[in-house]
N, C-alpha and C positions, 0 to 999 in steps of 0.2 A: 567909443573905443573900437580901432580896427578890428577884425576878423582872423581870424590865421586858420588857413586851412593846412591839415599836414595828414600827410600817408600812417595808418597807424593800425593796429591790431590791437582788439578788444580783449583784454584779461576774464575781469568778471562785473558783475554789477549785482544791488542791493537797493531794495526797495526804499528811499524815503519820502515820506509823509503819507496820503493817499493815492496818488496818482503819478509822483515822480522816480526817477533811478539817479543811484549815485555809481556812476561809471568807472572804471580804473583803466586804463588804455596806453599803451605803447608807442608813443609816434617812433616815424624816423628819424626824426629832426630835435626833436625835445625831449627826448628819453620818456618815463614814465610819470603819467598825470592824471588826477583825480576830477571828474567833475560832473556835474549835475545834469541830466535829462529831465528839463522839465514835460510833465503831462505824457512820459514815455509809456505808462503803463495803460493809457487809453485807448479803443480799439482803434480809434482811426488818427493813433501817431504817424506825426511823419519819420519818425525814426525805424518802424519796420523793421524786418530780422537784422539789421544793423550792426545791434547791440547784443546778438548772442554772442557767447564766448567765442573766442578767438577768428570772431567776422573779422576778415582784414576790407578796408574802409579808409573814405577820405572825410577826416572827421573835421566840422568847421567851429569852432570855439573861441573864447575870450576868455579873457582875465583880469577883472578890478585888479586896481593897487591894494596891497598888503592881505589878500583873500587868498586860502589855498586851494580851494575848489575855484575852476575854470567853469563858464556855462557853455554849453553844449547847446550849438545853433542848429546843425544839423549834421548828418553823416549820409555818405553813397558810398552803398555797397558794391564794393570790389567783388568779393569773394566768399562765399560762405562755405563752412565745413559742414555742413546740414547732410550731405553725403552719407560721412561719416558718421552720424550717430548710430546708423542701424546697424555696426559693428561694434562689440562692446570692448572690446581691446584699444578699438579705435578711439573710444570714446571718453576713455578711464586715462589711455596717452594723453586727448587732451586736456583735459582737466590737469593733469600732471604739469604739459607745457605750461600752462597758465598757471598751476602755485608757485613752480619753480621761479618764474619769470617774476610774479608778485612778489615772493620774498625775497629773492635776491638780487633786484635793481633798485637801486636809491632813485630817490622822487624826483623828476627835473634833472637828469643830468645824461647830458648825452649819449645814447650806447648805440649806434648805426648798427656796427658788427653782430650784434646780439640781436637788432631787429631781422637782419639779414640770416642770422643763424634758424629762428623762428618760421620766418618766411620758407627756408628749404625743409628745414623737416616736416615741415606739413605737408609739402606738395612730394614729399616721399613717403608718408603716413599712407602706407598701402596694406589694407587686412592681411595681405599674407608676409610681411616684414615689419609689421609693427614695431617688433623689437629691437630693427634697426636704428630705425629713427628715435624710438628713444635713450639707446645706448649712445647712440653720436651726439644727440641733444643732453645728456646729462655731464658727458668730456665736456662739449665745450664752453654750455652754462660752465663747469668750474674752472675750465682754462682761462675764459672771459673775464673769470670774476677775480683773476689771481690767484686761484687758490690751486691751482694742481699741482702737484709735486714732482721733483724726478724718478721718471719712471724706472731708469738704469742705476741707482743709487739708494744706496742700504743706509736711511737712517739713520740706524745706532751705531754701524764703524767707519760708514763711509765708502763702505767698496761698491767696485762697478757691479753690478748686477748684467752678469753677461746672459746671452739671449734664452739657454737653456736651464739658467739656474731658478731654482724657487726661489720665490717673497710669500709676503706674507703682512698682513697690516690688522689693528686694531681702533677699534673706536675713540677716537679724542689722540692719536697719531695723525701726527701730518703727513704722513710718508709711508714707503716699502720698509721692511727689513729680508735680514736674510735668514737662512735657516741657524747661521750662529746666533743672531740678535733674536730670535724669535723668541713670545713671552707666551704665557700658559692664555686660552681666551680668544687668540686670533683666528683670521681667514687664512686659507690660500689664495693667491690671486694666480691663476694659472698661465701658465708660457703664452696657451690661445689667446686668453683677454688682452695681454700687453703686447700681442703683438695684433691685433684687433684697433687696442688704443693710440700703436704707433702707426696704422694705415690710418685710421679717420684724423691723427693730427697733419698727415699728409696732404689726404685726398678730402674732395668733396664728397657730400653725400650720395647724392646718385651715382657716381665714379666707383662706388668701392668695389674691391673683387665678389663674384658671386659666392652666396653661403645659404647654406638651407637654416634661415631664422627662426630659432624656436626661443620657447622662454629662456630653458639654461642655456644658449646661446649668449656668455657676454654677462650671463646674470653674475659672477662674481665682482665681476670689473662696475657694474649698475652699483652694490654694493659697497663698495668703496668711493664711489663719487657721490654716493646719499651723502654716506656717514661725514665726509667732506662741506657739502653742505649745508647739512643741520649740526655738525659744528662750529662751523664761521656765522650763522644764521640765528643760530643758539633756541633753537625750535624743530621741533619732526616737522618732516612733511605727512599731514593727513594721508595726500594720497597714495603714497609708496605703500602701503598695504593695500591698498585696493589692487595695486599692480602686482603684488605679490600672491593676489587671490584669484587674479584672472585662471 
């Protein structure tokens, strides 16, 4: 059975049996795919930091007929985030990147845009903007995924939400409301975040105007893109608390 090698960024991995890993990995080409590293846990693998978390990698694999684990022949590293571990904000984003990414792309199905989305927040994942790149990567993971809503429009009656008016959103809502539709239990989403969320649906990452990124920078607007996708996902994300504890 031929070979296919494709461009792809490693999620996570899990130990099976004594000496092998079971891999989860994002190509460009073939969206997201599961598969086996044989002998990977051995000192003198050729698979090599490869296979850390979100190593981006040209990974070479196959696939029997009717099997849904691919074998894993081998991978060259491109690039490794090994950088970034000795920053713990840096660190906790990635792991972040990589849930989000696991729970919300279906297995085998193509997603270019989403690898590409991946690909820039990382190389913007700088200790002192962390918080960017995770606020721009959680818009678009839900914009990608279908699931974001209008940001100028009130839910419960329909009205525009003009540029200076409150909203306000709640858990297992799909949307804004406004201060009339507003129910007992909600957030605020503030004027800053939506119009934060209207430049990054604009601009690229690295392009955006300059801002001094702190946590509560955006944290409201974070907040609503969870709650978005652990309701489509029908699961928490583990790590959004880690991120909330940094």
């Amino acid at each position: 059975m031929p070979v296919r090698v494709s461009e792809a960024l490693v999620l996570r991995s899990y130990p099976l049996k004594e000496a092998d890993l079971v891999v989860s990995f994002l190509t460009r080409d073939q969206g997201k795919l599961r598969g086996v590293a044989k002998r990977a846990r051995r000192p003198k693998s050729g698979f090599g930091a490869g296979l850390e978390r979100l190593s981006h990698v040209r990974m070479a694999y196959f696939q029997r007929e009717n099997r849904e684990l691919v074998n894993l022949d081998s991978c060259e590293l491109i690039h490794s985030q090994f950088a970034l571990v000795s920053d713990y904000r840096a660190g906790v984003a990635l792991d972040y990147f990589a849930e989000v990414a696991e729970q919300l792309l279906p297995a085998a199905e193509p997603g270019e845009k989403f690898f590409r989305l991946l690909l820039a927040v990382l190389e913007d994942l700088k200790p002192p903007q962390v918080w960017r790149a995770v606020t721009y990567f959680s818009l678009w993971a839900v914009r990608l995924s279908g699931w974001l809503p209008e940001l100028q429009v009130c839910l419960g009656c329909g009205g525009v939400l003009e540029e200076s008016d409150r909203s306000y959103f709640s858990r297992g809502d799909a949307g804004l409301v406004c201060s009339g539709c507003r129910r007992g239990g909600s957030w605020e989403l503030s004027v800053e975040s939506r119009s934060i969320a209207g430049e990054m649906l604009r601009t690229p990452v690295a392009q955006l105007s300059a801002r001094n990124w702190e946590q509560a920078t955006g944290a409201d607007l974070r907040r609503f893109l969870v709650q978005q996708m652990e309701e489509h996902a029908d699961r928490r994300l583990v790590t959004v608390k880690m991120l909330e504890e940094v």
